[in-house]
NUSEBA-320627 format. One record per atom (N, C-alpha, C): y, x, z. Coordinates in Angstrom, 3 decimals, padded with zeros to 6 digits. Layout:
<recs>
         y         x         z
         Y         X         Z
...
</recs>
This chain:
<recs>
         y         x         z
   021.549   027.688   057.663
   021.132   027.991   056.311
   020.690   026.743   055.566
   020.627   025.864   056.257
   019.688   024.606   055.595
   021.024   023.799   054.540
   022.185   024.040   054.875
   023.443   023.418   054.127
   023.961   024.389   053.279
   023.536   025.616   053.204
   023.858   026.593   051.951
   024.091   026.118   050.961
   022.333   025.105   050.216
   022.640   025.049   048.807
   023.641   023.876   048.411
   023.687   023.141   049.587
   024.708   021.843   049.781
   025.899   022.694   049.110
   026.142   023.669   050.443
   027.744   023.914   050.182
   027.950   024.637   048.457
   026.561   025.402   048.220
   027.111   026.114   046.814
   027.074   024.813   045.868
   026.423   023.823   045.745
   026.344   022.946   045.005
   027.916   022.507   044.763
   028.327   022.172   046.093
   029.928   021.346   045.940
   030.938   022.263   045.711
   030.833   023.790   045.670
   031.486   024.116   045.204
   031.552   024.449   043.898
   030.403   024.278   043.246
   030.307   024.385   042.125
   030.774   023.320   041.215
   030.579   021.856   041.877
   031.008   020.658   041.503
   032.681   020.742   041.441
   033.210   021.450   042.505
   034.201   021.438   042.579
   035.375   022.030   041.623
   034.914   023.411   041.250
   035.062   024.118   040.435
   034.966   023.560   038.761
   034.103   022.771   038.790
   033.827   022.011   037.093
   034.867   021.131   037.300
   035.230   020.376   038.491
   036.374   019.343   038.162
   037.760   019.745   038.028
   038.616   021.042   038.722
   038.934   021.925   038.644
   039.308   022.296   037.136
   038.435   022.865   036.847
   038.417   023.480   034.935
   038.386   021.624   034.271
   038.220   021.426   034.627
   038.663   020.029   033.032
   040.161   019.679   033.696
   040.890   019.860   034.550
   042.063   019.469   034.765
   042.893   020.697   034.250
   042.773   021.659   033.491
   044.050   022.616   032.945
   043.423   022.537   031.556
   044.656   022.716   030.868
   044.969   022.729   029.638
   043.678   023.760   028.795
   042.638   022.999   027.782
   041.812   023.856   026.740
   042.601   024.459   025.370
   042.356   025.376   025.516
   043.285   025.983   024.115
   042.857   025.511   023.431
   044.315   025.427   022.612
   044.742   025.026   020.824
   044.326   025.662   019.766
   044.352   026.029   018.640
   044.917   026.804   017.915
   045.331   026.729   016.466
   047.069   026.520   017.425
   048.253   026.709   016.228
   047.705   028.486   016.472
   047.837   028.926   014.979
   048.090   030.143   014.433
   049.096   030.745   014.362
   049.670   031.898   014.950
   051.186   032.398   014.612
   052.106   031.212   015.162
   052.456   030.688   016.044
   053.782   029.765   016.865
   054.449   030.099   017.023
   054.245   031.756   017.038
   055.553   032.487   017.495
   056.180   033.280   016.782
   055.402   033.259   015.034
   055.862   033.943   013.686
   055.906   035.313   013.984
   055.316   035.981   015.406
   054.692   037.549   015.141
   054.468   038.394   013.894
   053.360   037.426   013.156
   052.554   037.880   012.615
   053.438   037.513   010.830
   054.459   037.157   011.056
   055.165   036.227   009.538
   055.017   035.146   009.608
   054.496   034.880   008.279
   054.203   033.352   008.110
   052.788   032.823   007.792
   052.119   033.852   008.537
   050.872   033.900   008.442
   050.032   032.618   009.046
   049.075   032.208   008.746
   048.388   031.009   009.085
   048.873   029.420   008.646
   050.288   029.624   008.503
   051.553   028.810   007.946
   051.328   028.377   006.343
   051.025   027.119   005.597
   051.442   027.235   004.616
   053.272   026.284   004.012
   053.725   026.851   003.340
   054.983   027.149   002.678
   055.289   026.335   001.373
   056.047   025.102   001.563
   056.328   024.330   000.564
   057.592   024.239   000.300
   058.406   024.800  -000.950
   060.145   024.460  -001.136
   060.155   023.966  -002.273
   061.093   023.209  -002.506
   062.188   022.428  -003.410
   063.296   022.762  -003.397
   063.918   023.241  -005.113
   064.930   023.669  -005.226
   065.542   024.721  -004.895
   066.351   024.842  -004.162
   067.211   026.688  -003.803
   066.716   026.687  -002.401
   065.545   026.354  -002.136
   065.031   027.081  -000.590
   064.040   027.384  -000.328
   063.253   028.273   000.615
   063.123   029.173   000.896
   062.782   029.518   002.236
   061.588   030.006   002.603
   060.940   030.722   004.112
   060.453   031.748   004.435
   061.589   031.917   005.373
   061.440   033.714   005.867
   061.162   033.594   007.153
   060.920   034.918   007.771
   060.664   035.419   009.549
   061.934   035.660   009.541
   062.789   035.660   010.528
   064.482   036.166   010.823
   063.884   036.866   011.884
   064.997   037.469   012.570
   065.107   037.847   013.562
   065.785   036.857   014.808
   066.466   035.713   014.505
   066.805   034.242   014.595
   065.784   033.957   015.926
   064.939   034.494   016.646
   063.786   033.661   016.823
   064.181   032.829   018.485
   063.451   032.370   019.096
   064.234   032.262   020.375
   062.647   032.987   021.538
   062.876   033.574   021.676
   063.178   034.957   021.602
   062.576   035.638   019.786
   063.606   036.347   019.452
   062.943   037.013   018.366
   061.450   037.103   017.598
   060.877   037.061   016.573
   060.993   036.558   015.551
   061.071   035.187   015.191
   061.261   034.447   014.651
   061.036   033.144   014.299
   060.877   032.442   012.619
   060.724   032.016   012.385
   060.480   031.282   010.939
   062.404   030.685   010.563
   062.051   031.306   009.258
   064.047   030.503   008.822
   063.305   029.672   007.695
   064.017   028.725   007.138
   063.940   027.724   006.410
   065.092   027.631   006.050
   065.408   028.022   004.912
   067.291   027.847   004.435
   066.896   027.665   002.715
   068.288   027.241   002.776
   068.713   026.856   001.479
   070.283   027.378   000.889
   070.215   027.003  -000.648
   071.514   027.226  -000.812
   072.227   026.874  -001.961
   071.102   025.393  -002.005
   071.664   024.313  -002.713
   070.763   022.951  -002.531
   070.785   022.158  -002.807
   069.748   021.185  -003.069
   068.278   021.180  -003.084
   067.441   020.848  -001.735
   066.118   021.057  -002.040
   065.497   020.531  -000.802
   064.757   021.292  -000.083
   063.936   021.358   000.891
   062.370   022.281   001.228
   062.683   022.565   002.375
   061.350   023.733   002.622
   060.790   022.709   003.753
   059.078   023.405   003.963
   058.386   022.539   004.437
   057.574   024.047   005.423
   057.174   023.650   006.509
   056.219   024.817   007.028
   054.968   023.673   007.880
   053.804   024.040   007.149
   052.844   022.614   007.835
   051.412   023.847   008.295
   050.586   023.568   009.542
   049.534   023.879   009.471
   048.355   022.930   010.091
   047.611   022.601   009.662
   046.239   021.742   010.062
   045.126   022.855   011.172
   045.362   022.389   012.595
   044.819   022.772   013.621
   043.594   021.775   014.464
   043.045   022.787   015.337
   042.371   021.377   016.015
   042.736   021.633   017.650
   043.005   020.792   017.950
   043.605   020.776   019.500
   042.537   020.096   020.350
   042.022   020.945   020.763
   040.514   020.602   021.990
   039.733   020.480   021.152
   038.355   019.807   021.570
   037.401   019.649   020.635
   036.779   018.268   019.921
   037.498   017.811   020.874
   037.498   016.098   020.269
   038.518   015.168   020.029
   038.413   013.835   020.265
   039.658   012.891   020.283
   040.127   012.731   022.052
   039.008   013.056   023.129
   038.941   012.745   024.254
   040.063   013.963   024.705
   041.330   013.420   025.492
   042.371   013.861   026.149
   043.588   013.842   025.261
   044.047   014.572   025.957
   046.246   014.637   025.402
   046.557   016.042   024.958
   046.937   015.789   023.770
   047.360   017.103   022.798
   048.769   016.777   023.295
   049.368   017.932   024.090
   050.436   018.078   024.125
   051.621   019.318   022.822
   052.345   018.963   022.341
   052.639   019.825   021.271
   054.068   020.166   021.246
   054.621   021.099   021.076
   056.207   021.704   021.505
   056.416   022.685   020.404
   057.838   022.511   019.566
   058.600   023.535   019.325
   060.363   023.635   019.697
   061.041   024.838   019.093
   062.187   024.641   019.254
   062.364   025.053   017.897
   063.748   024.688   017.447
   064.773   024.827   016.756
   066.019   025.032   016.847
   067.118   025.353   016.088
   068.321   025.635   015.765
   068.747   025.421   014.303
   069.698   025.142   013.695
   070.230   024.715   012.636
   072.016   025.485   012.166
   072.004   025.899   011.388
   073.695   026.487   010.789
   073.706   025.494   009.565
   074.590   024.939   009.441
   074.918   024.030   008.567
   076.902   024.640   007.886
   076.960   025.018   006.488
   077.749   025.148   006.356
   077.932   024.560   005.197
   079.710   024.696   004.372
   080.317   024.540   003.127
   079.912   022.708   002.783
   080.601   022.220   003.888
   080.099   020.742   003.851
   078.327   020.309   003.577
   077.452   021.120   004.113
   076.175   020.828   003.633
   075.652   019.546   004.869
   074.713   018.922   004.321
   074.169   017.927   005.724
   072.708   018.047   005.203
   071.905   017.767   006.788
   070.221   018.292   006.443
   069.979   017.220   007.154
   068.658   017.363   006.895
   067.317   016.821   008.339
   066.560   017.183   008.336
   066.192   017.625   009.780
   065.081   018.093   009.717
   064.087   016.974   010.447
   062.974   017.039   010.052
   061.770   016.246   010.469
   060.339   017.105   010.701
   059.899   016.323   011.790
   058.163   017.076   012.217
   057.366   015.930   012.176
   056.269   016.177   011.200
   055.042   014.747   011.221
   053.981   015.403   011.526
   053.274   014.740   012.367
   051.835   014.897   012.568
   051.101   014.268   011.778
   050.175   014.466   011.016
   048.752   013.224   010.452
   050.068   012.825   009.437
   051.162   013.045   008.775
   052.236   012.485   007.764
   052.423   011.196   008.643
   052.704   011.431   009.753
   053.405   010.322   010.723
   054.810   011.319   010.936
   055.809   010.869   010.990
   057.268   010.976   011.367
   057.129   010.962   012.706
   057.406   011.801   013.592
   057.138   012.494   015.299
   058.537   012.754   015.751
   059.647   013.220   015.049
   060.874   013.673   015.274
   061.506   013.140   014.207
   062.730   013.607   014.005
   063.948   013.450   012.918
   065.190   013.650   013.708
   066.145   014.393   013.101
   067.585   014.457   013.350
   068.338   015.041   011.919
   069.596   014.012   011.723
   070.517   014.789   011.095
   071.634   015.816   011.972
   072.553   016.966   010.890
   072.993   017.508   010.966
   074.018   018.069   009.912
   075.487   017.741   010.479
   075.957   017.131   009.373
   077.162   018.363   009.808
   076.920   019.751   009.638
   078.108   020.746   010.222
   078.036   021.532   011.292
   078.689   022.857   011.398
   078.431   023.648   012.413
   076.723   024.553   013.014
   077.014   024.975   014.552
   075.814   025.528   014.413
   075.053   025.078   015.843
   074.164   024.462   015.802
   073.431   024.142   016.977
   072.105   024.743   018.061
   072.219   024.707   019.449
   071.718   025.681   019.701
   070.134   025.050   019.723
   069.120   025.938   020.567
   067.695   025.538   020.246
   067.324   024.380   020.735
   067.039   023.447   020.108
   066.560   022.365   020.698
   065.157   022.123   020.586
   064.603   021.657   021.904
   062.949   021.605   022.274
   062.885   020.111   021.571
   061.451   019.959   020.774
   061.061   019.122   020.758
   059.440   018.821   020.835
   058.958   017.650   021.736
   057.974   017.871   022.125
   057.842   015.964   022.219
   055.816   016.056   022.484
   055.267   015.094   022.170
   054.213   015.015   022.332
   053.119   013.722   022.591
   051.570   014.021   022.757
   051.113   013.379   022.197
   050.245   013.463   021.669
   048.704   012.302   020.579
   047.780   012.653   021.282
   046.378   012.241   020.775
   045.283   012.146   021.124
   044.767   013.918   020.889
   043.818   014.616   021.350
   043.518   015.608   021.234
   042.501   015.511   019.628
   042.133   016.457   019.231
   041.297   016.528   017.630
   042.003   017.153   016.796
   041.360   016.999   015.680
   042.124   017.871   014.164
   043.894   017.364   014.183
   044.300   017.821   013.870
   045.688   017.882   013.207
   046.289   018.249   011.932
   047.347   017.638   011.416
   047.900   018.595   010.253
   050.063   018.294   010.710
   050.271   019.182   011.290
   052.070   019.898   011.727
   052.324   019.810   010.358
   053.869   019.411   009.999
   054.395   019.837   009.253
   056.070   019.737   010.118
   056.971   021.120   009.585
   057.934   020.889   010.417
   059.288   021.110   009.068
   060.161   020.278   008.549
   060.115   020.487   007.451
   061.981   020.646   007.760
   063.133   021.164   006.535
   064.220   020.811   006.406
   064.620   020.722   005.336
   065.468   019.589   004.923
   065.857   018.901   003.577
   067.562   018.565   003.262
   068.047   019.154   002.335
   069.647   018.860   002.079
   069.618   017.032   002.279
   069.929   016.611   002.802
   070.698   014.976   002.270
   072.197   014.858   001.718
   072.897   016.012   001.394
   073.906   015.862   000.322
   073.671   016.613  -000.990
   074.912   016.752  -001.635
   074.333   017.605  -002.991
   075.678   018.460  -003.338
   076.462   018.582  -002.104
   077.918   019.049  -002.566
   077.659   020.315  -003.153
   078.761   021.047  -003.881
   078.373   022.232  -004.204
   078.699   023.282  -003.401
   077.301   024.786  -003.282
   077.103   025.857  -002.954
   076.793   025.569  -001.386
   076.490   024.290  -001.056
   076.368   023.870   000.046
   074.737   024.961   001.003
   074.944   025.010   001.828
   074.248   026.021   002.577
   073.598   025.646   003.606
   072.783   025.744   004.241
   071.778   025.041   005.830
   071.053   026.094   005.586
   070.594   026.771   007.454
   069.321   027.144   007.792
   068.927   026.342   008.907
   067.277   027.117   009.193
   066.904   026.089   010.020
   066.065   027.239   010.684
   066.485   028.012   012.065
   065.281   028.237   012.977
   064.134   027.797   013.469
   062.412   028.011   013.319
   061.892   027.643   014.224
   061.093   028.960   014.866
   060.526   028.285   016.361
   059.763   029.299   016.958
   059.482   028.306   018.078
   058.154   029.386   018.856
   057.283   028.512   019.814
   056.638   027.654   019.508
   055.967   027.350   018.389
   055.556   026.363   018.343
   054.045   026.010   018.944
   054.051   025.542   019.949
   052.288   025.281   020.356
   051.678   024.138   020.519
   050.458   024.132   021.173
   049.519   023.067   021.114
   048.715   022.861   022.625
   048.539   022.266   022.870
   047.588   021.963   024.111
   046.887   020.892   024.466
   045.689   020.966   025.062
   044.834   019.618   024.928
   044.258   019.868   026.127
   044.521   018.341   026.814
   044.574   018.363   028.861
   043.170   017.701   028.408
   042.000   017.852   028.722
   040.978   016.680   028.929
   041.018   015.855   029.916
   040.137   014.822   029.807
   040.612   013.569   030.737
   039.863   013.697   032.047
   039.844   013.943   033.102
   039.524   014.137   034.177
   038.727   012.914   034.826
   037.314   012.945   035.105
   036.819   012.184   035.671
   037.127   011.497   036.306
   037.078   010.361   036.837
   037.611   009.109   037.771
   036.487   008.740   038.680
   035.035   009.366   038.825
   033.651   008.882   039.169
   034.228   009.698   040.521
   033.900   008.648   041.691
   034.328   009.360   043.008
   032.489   009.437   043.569
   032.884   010.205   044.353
   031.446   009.987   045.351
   031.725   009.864   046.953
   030.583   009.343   047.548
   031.132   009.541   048.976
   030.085   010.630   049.736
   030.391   011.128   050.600
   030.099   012.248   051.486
   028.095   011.225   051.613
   028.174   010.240   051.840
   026.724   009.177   051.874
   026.043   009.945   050.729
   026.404   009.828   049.835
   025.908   009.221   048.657
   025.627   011.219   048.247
   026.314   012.112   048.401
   026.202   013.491   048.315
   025.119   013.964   049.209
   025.072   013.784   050.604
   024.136   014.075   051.535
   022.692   013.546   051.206
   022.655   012.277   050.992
   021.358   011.600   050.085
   020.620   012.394   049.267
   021.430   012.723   048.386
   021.008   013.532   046.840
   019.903   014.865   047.606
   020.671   015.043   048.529
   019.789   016.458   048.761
   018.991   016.935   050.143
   018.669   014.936   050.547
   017.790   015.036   051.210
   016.482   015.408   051.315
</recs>
């Protein structure tokens, strides 16, 4: 009995080191456009436009289309963990239909930093993951798609869905030795 409170101690120690090594929730709002475009705010230029489709990967997802000259924007300002301390890990997917000679890009900025970019210049592409890490803290997502031609009746959508957040904290590095534990609770 005399090593009881030893042993509950280290397991308790153990257990705290444990919990800072898995992921502290995020919260992106709606990632998975359940709910619409709720939590989401909604910026277009010109002939476009943001809807929920049925598009989603798996079902629902956010569309971003057009159907002429413009660009839609879907941005939300989150906080990922509770500080700057650890790795905001952050993931969505996409898909793109590009028709009637239209060409897009789409781009994702964090903090109005450029994080992604791809053109798309035709046809229809399937979901592509894109993912990335910063520092954990406030945020502001924006995940946006923009004509870069101007032909006429020219057409682009843009699937998204999944979009999340995660923040690993940084896991202690302070070792102890079995000496230095036994001491404490002499």
């Amino acid at each position: 009995m005399r090593f009881a409170p030893l042993a509950l101690n280290l397991a308790i120690a153990g257990a705290l080191v444990l919990a800072g090594a898995f992921p502290a929730t995020a919260q992106i709002l709606n990632g998975t456009f359940d709910n619409g475009l709720t939590g989401w705010t909604v910026t277009t230029t010109g002939g476009c436009s943001a809807t929920v489709s049925t598009n989603g990967n798996p079902a629902p997802g956010a569309r971003l289309w057009n159907n002429d000259a413009g660009s839609a924007t879907l941005t939300q300002t989150f906080n990922c963990g509770g500080g700057s301390d650890g790795s905001c890990s952050l993931s969505l997917d996409y898909a793109t239909d590009t028709l009637v000679g239209s060409k897009m890009v789409v781009t994702v900025t964090l903090d109005n930093v450029v994080m992604y970019s791809a053109n798309h210049n035709g046809g229809v592409t399937a979901y592509t993951p894109v993912q990335f890490s910063v520092p954990c803290g406030q945020h502001t997502l924006g995940i946006s798609a923009a004509s870069t031609s101007t032909s006429p009746f020219s057409v682009w959508m843009m699937f998204v869905d999944n979009v999340t957040a995660s923040c690993v904290p940084p896991v202690s590095t302070e070792g102890s030795t079995w000496s230095s534990l036994k001491a404490t609770y002499r």
